[in-house]
C-alpha positions in Angstrom: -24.3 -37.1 -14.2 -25.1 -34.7 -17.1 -23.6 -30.9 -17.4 -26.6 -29.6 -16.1 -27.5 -31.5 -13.0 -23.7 -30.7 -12.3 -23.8 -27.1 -12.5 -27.3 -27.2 -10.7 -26.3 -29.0 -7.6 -24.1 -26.3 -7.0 -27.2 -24.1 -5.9 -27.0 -24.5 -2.1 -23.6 -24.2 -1.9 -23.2 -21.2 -4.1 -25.7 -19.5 -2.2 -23.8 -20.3 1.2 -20.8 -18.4 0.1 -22.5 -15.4 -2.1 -20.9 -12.7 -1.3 -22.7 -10.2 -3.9 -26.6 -10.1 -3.3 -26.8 -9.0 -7.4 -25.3 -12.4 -8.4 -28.2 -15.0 -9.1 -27.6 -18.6 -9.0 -30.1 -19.1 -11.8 -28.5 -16.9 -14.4 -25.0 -17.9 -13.7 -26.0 -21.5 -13.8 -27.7 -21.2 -17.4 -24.6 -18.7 -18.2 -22.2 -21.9 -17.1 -24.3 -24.3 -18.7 -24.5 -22.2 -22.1 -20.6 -22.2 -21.9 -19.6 -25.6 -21.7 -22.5 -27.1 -24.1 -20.9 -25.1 -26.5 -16.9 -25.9 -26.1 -16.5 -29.3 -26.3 -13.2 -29.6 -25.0 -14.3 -27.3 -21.8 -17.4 -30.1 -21.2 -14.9 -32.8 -21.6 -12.8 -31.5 -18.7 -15.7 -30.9 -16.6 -17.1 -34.3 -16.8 -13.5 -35.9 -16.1 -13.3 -33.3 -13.7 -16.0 -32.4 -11.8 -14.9 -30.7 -8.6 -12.9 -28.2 -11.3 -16.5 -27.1 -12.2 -18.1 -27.4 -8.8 -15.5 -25.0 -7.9 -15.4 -22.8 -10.6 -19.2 -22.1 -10.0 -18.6 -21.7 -6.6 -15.9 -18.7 -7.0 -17.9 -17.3 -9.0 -20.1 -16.7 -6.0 -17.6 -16.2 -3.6 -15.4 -13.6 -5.7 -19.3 -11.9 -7.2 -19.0 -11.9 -10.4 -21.2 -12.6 -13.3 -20.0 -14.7 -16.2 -22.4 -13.2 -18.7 -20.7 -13.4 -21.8 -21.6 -10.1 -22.9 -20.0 -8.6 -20.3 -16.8 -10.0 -20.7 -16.1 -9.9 -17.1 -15.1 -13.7 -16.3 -15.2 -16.8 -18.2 -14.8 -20.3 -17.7 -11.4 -21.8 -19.1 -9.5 -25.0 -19.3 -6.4 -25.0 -17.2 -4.6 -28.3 -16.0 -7.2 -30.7 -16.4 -9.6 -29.0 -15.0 -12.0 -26.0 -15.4 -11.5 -22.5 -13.8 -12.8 -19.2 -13.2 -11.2 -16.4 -15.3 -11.5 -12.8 -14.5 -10.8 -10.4 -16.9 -8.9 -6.8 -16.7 -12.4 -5.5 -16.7 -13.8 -8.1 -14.0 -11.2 -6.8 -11.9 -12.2 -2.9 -12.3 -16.2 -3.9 -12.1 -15.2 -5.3 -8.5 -13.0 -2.5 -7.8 -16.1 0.0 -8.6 -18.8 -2.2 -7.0 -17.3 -2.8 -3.8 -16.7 1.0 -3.2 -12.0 0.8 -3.8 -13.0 3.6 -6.8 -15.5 5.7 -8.4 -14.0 5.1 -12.2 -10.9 3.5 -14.0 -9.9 3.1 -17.4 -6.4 0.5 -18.3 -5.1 2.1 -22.0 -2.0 0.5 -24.2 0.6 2.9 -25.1 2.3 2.5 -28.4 5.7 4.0 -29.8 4.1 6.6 -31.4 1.4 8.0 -29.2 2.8 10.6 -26.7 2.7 9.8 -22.6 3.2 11.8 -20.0 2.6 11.4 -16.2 0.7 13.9 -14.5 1.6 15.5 -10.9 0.1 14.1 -8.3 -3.8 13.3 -7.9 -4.0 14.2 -11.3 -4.7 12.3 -14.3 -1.6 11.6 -17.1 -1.8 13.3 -20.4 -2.1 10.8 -23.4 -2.0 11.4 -26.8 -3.0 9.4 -29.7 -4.5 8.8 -32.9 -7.5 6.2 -32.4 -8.0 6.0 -36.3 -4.3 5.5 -37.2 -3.9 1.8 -38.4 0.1 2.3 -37.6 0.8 3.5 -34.0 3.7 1.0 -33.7 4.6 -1.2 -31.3 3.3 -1.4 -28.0 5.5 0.1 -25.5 3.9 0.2 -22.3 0.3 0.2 -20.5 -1.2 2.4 -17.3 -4.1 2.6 -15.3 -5.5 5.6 -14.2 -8.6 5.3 -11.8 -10.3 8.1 -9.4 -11.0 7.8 -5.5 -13.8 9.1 -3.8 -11.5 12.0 -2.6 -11.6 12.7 -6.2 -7.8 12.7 -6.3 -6.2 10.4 -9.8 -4.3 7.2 -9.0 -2.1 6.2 -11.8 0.2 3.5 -12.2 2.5 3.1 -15.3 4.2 0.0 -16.7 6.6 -0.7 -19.6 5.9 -3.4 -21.8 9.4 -4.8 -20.6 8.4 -5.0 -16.8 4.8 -6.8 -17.8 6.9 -9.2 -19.8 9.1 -9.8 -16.9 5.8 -10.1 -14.9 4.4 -12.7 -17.9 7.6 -14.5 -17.6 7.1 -15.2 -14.5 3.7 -17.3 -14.4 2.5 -20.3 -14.5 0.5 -19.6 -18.0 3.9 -18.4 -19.6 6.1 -21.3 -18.3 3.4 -24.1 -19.4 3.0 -22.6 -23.0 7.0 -22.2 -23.5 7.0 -26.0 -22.6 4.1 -27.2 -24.8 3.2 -24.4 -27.6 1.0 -26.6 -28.8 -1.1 -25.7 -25.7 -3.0 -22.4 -25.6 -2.2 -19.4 -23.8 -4.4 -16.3 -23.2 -0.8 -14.6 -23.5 -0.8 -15.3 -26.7 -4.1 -15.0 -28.2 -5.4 -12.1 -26.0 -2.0 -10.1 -25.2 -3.4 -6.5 -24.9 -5.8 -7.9 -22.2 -3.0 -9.4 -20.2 -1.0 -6.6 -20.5 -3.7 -4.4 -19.0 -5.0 -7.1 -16.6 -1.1 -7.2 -15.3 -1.1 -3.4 -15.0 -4.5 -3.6 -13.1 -3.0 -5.7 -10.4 -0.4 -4.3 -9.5 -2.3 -0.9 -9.7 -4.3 -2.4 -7.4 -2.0 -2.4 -4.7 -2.3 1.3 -4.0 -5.9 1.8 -4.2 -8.5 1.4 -0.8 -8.3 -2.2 0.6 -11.6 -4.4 -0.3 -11.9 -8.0 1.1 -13.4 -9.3 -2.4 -11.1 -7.3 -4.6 -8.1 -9.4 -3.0 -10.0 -12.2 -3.2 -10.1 -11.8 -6.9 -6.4 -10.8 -7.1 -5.9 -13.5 -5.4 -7.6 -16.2 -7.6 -6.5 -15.0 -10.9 -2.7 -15.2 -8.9 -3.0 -18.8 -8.5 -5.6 -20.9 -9.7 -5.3 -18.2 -12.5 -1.8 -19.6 -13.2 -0.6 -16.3 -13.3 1.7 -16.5 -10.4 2.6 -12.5 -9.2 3.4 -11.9 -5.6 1.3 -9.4 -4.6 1.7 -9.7 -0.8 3.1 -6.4 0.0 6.3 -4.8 2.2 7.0 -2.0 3.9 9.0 0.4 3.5 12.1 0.8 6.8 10.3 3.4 8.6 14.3 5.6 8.7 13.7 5.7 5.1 10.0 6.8 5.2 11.4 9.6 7.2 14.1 10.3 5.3 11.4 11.0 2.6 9.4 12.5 5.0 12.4 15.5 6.0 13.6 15.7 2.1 9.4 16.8 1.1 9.1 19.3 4.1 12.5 20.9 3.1 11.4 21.0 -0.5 11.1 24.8 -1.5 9.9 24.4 -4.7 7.2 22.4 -7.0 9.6 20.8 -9.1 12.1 19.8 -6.5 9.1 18.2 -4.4 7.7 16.2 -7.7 11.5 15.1 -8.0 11.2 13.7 -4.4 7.6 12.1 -5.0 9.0 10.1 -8.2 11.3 8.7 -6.3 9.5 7.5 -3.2 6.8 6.3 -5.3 8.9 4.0 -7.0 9.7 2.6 -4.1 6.4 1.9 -2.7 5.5 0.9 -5.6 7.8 -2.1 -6.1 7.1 -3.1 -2.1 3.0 -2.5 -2.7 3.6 -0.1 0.5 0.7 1.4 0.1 0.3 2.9 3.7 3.6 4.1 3.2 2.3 5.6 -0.5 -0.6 7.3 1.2 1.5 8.7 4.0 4.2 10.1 1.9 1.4 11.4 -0.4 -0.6 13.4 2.0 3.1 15.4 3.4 3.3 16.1 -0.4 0.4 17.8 -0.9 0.5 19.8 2.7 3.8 21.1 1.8 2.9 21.6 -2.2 0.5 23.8 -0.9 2.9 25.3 1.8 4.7 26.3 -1.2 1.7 28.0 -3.2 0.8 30.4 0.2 4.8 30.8 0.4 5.1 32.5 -3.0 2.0 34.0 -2.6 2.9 36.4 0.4 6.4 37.1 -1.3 4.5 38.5 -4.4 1.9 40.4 -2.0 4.9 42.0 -0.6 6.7 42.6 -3.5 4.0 44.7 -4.7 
């Protein structure tokens, strides 16, 4: 069997387990096909391998996205003998977007000599940069800042150390520290898996969607990529610890002090029910505060 009575006998299958309407077998079939007549190595696998491609095609279906190469959203790589479904930082966003988890969202690198700072909450974080500067140094960190359809900023921050902790921890990493002979998309596309890092575990906190897991999911193990992202909860007497620490807060800063804190917590669980909680007390008393100081000035004058 040829490459393209492989790809195309997928059809009935792919069509059984579709889960985006937009996705059409006979463009992502000719996109599959263009791929792997023109990698060698990637054909070679397939035909050894077949079911790697049979499933590859067939996640590409079930996850919904489109392996057009010009939108960089997923590709089709050689892992282990066989072929697999990549998704990219930005295949992961596009899903996010399309299946209604948020309205926009934007992963940026942060180098040594740009300036960061974190925003309060539901707003976005103030970076600055020079885009034209050939030296910005060395890349210190990465975040993602996407917006809900309450219109409130989600942002989630990472150091470069913590995504190499992350990196050091997958499959991808390990294989390529045993074999550097091998290739490893940490290595030739770094700034990509730094962001793509960042996005998953940003992902944690944003609205629950069935295929976005699903993608998390893939890239998590067939990926080779190998981060936990199955989350905990927070004891509920610490929640409400938080809970009587933000209604006692009497000012801004001491209740973005309090926030910090708890969201570094929930964070490393992936709490987000906890997150969203916690969030909405924030912003009830935040605004308790604002009326508060405005009736002391109305009587003060």
């Amino acid at each position: 069997m040829n490459i393209i009575e492989l790809v195309h006998e997928q059809r009935p299958q792919f069509l059984k387990v579709l889960s985006d309407n937009t996705i059409d077998f006979e463009r992502e079939a000719a996109f599959a096909i263009q791929i792997l007549q023109g990698n060698d190595y990637l054909r070679g696998v397939a035909l050894k391998n077949p079911d790697s491609i049979r499933n590859a095609v067939n996640n590409v279906a079930a996850i919904g996205i489109s392996l057009n190469p010009a939108s960089k959203l997923a590709y089709l790589v050689p892992r282990k003998g066989s072929v697999c479904l990549d998704i990219s930082y930005m295949g992961l966003m596009h899903i996010a977007q399309h299946c209604g988890a948020i309205q926009w969202g934007q992963a940026v690198l942060v180098r040594q000599k740009d300036t960061f700072e974190m925003g309060e909450v539901g707003t976005r974080p103030t970076h600055g940069y020079n885009p034209f500067d050939a030296d910005r140094g060395p890349l210190v960190g990465v975040y993602v800042v996407v917006k809900t359809d309450s219109g409130d900023y989600l942002t989630h921050a990472m150091s470069i150390a913590d995504v190499y902790a992350i990196r050091d921890r997958s499959e991808a990493w390990k294989s390529y520290q045993k074999d550097k002979s091998k290739t490893c998309p940490w290595v030739t596309d770094e700034g990509e898996m730094v962001k793509k890092t960042c996005v998953k575990q940003a992902a944690k906190y944003w609205p629950r969607r069935e295929r976005l897991d699903s993608a998390v999911h893939h890239v998590n193990t067939e990926g080779g990529e190998g981060i936990d992202v199955t989350p905990e909860k927070m004891p509920e007497d610490e929640a409400a610890k938080f809970n009587e620490r933000i209604l006692a807060a009497t000012t801004k800063d001491a209740l973005d002090a309090i926030w910090k804190e708890a969201v570094v917590i929930c964070r490393e669980l992936g709490d987000r029910t906890t997150y969203d909680t916690l969030k909405a007390a924030v912003l009830k008393q935040a605004k308790f505060i604002d009326e508060s100081a405005k009736e002391v000035a109305k009587e003060a004058a």
